[in-house]
C-alpha positions, -999 to +999 in steps of 0.1 A: +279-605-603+295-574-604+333-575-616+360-562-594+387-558-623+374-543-656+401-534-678+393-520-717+420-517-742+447-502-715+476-490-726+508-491-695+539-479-699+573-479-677+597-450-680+578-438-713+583-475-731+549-492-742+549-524-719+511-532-724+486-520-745+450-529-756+450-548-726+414-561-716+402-583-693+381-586-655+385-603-626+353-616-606+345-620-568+364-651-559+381-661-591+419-676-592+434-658-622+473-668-634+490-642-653+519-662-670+544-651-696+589-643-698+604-620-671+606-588-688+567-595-704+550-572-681+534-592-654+545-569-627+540-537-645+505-545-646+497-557-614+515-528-601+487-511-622+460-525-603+471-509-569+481-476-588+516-481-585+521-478-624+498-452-639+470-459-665+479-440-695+455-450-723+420-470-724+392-477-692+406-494-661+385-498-630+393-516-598+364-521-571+349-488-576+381-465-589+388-454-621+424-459-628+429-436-650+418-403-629+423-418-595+433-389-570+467-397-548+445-392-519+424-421-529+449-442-534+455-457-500+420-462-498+422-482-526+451-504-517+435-512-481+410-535-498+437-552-519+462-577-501+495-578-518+519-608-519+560-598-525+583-625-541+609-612-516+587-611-486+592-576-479+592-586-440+604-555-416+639-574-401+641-556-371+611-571-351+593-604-350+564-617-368+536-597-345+554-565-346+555-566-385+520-574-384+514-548-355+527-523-378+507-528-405+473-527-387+481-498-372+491-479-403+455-485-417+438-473-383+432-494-366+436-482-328+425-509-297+452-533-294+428-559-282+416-558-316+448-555-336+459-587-314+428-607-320+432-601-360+468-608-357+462-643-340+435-651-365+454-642-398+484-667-383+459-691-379+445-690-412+479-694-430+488-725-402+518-701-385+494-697-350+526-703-328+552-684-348+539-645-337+572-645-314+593-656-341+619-631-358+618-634-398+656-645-396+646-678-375+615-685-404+622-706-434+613-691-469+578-708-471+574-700-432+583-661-442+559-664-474+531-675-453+532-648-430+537-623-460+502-639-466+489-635-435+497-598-438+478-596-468+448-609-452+448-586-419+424-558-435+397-586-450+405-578-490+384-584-518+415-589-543+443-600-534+478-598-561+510-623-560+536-618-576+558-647-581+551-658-544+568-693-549+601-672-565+621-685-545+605-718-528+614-756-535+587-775-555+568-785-522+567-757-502+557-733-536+532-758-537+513-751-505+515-713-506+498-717-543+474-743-522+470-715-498+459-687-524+434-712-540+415-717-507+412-685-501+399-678-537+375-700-530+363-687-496+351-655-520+386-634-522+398-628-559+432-639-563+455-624-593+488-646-591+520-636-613+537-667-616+562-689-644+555-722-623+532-735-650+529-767-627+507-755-606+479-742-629+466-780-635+467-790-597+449-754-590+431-749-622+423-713-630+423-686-658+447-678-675+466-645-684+493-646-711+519-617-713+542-614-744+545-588-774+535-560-756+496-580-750+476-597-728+461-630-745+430-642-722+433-680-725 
């Protein structure tokens, strides 16, 4: 099986500081990866990586079929349409309701019959258990309701990979829980999950590999 990650002694930086180096690992087709480790420890920079948000300075990095380190900007939204991505802080647009920010969205990566766009829309709220709540602005959700819909959005263009980072941030116990329940099943219906998380909990309820941040390495556990 062909790996979807493949990273080989990769060196990231932020603002010219060494963040990461001789980072390797890969991700497979429908694996549920953790990366753990302190704030500050660079589990963000490098999941910003992956989506070529932070720059690969040093080493081989490959995602799907792009190399990383000589991707063209004009790839690059190619790139992050099969990758779903998963915000701590929701990232929700305030000023419309939940099919509008999903409206948006679908119609920023082309697609153009609004039959369509509506059918994808009801089936991504369905997936994530929010089927009734298209009507809804983000204001009236709770955080796990918001989270779950931040999901949703993630799914709406069918990605191989999708990245969370922190997504139970700022959840109780319970609700953290499901969304983490969440990203597992849909690891297991095929979609690689990467999640960035400190709730270590969670890792022996939804077993997966493990990522460890700290020193400036990534320790594959």
């Amino acid at each position: 099986m062909s790996s979807i990650i493949e990273y080989n002694d990769v060196e990231l930086l932020r603002k010219e500081h060494v963040v990461l180096k001789h980072v390797s690992f890969d991700v497979q087709p429908g694996e549920m990866v953790y990366l753990i480790g302190s704030v500050g420890s660079g589990k963000s920079t490098l999941l910003k990586s992956l989506y070529a948000e932070v720059p690969v300075t040093a080493g081989a990095a490959r995602v799907f079929d792009y190399d990383l380190t000589a991707i063209r900007r004009k790839d690059i939204p190619m790139l992050r349409r099969r990758i779903g991505i998963v915000f701590q802080d929701f990232q929700l647009l305030m000023d419309r309701n939940v099919f509008a920010n999903l409206d948006f969205v679908l119609r920023a990566t082309g697609w153009r019959d609004a039959g369509e766009r509506e059918q994808r829309i009801d089936a991504v709220l369905a997936e994530v258990g929010m089927a009734n709540k298209s009507y809804k602005m983000p204001h009236e959700l709770s955080g796990g309701e918001q989270q779950r819909i931040v999901i949703a959005r993630a799914l709406l263009n069918g990605p191989d990979l999708i990245l969370a980072d922190e997504p139970t941030g700022n959840l109780d116990p319970a609700t953290g829980e499901q969304i983490i329940r969440r990203l597992y099943e849909i690891a297991q219906g095929g979609t690689a999950v990467v999640v960035a998380t400190h709730n270590l909990s969670l890792l022996e309820q939804f077993p997966g590999r493990v990522l460890r941040c700290g020193g400036k390495k990534l320790e594959v556990q």
